[in-house]
Residue, then its C-alpha position, 0 to 999 in steps of 0.5 A: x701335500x699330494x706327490x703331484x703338487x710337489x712336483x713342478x711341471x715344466x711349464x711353471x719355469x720352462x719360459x723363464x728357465x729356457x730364455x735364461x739358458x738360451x742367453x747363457x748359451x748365446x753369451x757362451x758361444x759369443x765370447x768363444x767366437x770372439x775369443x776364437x777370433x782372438x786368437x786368430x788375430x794374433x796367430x796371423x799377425x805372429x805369422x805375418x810378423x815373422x814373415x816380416x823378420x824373413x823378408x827383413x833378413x834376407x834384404x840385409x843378405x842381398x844389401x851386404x852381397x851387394x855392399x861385397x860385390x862394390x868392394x872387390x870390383x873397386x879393389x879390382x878396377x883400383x888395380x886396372x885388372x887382375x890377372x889369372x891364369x887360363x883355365x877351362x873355367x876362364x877363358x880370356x875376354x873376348x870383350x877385351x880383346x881390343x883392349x891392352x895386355x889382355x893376355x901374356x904369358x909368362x917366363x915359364x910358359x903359364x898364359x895369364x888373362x886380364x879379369x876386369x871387375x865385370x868378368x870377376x862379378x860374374x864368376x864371384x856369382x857363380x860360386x855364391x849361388x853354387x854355394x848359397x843359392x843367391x842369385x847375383x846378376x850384373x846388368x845395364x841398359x847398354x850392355x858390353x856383353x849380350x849376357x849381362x841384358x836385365x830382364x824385365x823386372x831388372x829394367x824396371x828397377x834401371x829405369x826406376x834408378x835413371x829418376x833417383x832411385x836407390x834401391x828397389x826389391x821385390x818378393x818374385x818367383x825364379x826357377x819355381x820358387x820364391x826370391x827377394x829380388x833386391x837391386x841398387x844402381x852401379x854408378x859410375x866412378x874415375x876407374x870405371x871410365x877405362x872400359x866404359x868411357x866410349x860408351x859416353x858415361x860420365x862419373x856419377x852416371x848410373x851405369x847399371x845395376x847389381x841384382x842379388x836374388x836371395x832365396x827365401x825357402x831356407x829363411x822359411x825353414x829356420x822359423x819352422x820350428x818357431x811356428x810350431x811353438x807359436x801354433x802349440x802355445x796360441x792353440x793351448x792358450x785358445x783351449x784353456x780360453x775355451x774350457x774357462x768359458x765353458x766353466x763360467x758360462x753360467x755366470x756369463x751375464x756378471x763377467x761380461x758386465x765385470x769384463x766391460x767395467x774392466x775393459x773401460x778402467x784400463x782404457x782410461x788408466x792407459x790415457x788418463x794420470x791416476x792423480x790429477x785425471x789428466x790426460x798421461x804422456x802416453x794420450x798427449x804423445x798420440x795426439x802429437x803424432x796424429x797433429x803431424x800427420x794431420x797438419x792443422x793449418x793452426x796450432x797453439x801450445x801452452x808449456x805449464x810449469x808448477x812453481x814451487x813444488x819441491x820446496x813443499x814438498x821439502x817443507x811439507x811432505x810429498x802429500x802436500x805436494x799432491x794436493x797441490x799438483x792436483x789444484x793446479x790441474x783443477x783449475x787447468x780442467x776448469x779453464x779450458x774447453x773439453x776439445x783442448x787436449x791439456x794433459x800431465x807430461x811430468x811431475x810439475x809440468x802440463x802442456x795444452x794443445x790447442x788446435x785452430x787457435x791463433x795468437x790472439x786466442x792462445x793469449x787470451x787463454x794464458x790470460x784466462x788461465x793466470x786468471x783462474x790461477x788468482x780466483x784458485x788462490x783467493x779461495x784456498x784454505x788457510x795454510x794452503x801455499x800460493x798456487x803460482x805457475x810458470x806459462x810458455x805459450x807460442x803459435x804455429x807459424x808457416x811450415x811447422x811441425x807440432x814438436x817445434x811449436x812444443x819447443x818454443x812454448x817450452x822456452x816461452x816457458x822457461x824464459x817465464x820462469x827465470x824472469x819470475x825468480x829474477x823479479x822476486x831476486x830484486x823485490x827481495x833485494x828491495x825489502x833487504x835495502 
C-alpha cells in the first residue's frame, strides 16, 4: 500500500467531521450562555433578596422608633407635661406661652419649662439622628409651630391617613443619600385634647403623623462582606460549570438528551406520587392556590377516603396494602376526565377537583366512581380484599373559597364513613341475633 493511500485527505471527513464539531461547539457555547445566565439569575435574585431583607430591616427600625416615640409622648401627655430646667438647648415654648404654668422657678432659684410631648418628640429626635442617623420628624396639616409643616412627601402619606391608611413608607433620597422614609398616623387620644382640642380635633381623629427616615448606607454596609462571599461562591461555582462543560463538550449531544430525560423525570417526580401516578400534595395544593386566585364561578370537590387499609395491612402486610392503594387510584384514573385534577393528598386519601362543575355533575361522578368501585371488585383476583371506599362530595355555593368547599366535602366524607361502620355495626348485630 503506497504511503499516499494511507493517508486520508481532509476531504474524505472534513464535511461529516466539520459539521460534528461545529454542533459540539454550538451545544458548548449554548450550555455556557445558558449556564451563564444560570448564574446570573440567582446572583441578581441573591442580591435582590438581601436588598429585600435591608429594606426589611430598616422598616422594622423606623416601626420600633415609632412605637418608642407613641410611649414617651403618652408617658409625657399622661402627666400633663414634664418639667425641666432651662437651658441654652431648652428654651421654654413660645407655643405655650398662653397656656398654664408654663414656667416656674424654684425655692433655690433654678427656672424650670413645661415640656409637652411635641416639644420632648423634637428633642428625643435630635439626639437619634445625632446618634443613629435616623431622621425622626413630627408633622400635621395643621400645625401649632410653623416648623412642624410636612413636606411634600409627608403630605401625601396625611392625606393618604385621612382615607384610612395606616402606614405609608417609601425608599427617598434625604441629604444625597438614601432613606426608608416610613410614616404612621398620630391619633387623637383624651390627654391630646388639653392643647389640640381649640383646633377642633376629636378623639380618634388622625392629628398628624410621626415620619422616621432610617438611613440605608450602614444596612448596605453590614451585608457588604456577605456579597462578596455570595459574588466569590456564585463566581466559583459558574467556573467549575464552565470548566465541566468545556470537559465533556465532546459528548455534549448524549448529556443534553440525559439532561432533557433528566429534567422531565424530576418534573413529574415533583407533581406526580411515586406509587399510584397520582398527582402529589404538592401539584393539588398549587392547584388550590391557583383556584383562589382565579375564583371559578363553580367548584365541585370530592374527599375519598380507602377503607380498610390498616386492617390489611395488619392482616397481610404492607405490600398488600400497596396493591391496594394502587387499585383504588386505578379506577379514580379510569373514572374521571383527564382535565379533573384527582390527586394523592395522604396515605388512604384522595381528593378531586373539579372545576365547572355543579351538583348534578358532581353527583353523577360519585355515582360513576361507586360504580367503577363495583366492576373493580367484580374482576379482582381470587384472594384480593373488597375495594370500599368512603366519598365526600360538595359543591361551591355564593361567595367561597376553595379551602371551604375542601371542608365540606371532607365532613361529607367522614359523615360517610361513620355511617358505613354504623350500617356494618347493625348487620353485624343482625347476624349475631
Amino acid at each position: 500500500m503506497s504511503e499516499g493511500a494511507a493517508v486520508k485527505t481532509p476531504g474524505h471527513r472534513g464535511p461529516l467531521f466539520g459539521a460534528l464539531s461545529k454542533t459540539i461547539r454550538i451545544h458548548g457555547l449554548t450550555l455556557a450562555v445558558t449556564w451563564t445566565l444560570f448564574v446570573g439569575v440567582s446572583l441578581a435574585w441573591n442580591l435582590f433578596q438581601q436588598q429585600r431583607t435591608v429594606l426589611a430591616t430598616a422598616a422594622v427600625i423606623a416601626r420600633t422608633g415609632f412605637e418608642k416615640d407613641i410611649l414617651y409622648r403618652r408617658w409625657n401627655a399622661g402627666h400633663g407635661g414634664v418639667y425641666v430646667p432651662v437651658t441654652e438647648r431648652t428654651r421654654p415654648n413660645p407655643y405655650l406661652a398662653e397656656g398654664p404654668r408654663r414656667d416656674f422657678v424654684s425655692a433655690s432659684g433654678t427656672r424650670y419649662t413645661l415640656i409637652n410631648p411635641a416639644y420632648m418628640s423634637r428633642q428625643a429626635f435630635e439626639l437619634q439622628q445625632a446618634s443613629t442617623g435616623i431622621l425622626g420628624h413630627i408633622t400635621s396639616l395643621k400645625p401649632i409651630r410653623p416648623e412642624n409643616a410636612a413636606d411634600p412627601w409627608e403630605r401625601a402619606a396625611l392625606a393618604a391617613f385621612e382615607k384610612g391608611a395606616t402606614e405609608v413608607s417609601s425608599v427617598e433620597t434625604l441629604n444625597g443619600s438614601q432613606h426608608l422614609r416610613l410614616m404612621r398616623p398620630l391619633m387623637v387620644e383624651n390627654a391630646c385634647l388639653a392643647c389640640h382640642a381649640a383646633q377642633g380635633y376629636e378623639v380618634n381623629d388622625v392629628r398628624g403623623g410621626i415620619s422616621e427616615s432610617v438611613p440605608l448606607a450602614p444596612l448596605f454596609e453590614a451585608t457588604r462582606s456577605q456579597t462578596r462571599a455570595l459574588l466569590l461562591g456564585l463566581g466559583s461555582v459558574w467556573a467549575l460549570g464552565i470548566v465541566g462543560i468545556y470537559a465533556t463538550s465532546s459528548r455534549i449531544g448524549d448529556t443534553m438528551q440525559r439532561l432533557e430525560k433528566a429534567k422531565d423525570a424530576l418534573a413529574h417526580a415533583s407533581t406526580h406520587d411515586a406509587l399510584t401516578g397520582l398527582h402529589n400534595r404538592t401539584f393539588f395544593e398549587e392547584n388550590v392556590r391557583r383556584l383562589e386566585e382565579g375564583k371559578p364561578q363553580l367548584l365541585s370537590a370530592l374527599v375519598v377516603d380507602l377503607d380498610g387499609l390498616k386492617a390489611v395491612n395488619d392482616s397481610e402486610g404492607h405490600a398488600a396494602g400497596d396493591l391496594l392503594i394502587q387499585r383504588a387510584a386505578r379506577v379514580l384514573q379510569e373514572t374521571f376526565r383527564t382535565d379533573d385534577v384527582v390527586a394523592r393528598t395522604g396515605g388512604d386519601e384522595f381528593v378531586l377537583l373539579l372545576p365547572s362543575a355543579g351538583r348534578e355533575q358532581a353527583a353523577a361522578a360519585v355515582a360513576r366512581l361507586a360504580a367503577r368501585v363495583e366492576v373493580e371488585n367484580a374482576a379482582r383476583r381470587e384472594g384480593e380484599p373488597l375495594l370500599s371506599l368512603s366519598i365526600g362530595s360538595t359543591t361551591s355555593e355564593g361567595d367561597f373559597t376553595v379551602a371551604d368547599v375542601l371542608r365540606r366535602a371532607d365532613e361529607a366524607m367522614y359523615a360517610e364513613k361513620a355511617a358505613r361502620r354504623g350500617r356494618r355495626g347493625s348487620e353485624g348485630a343482625r347476624e349475631r341475633s
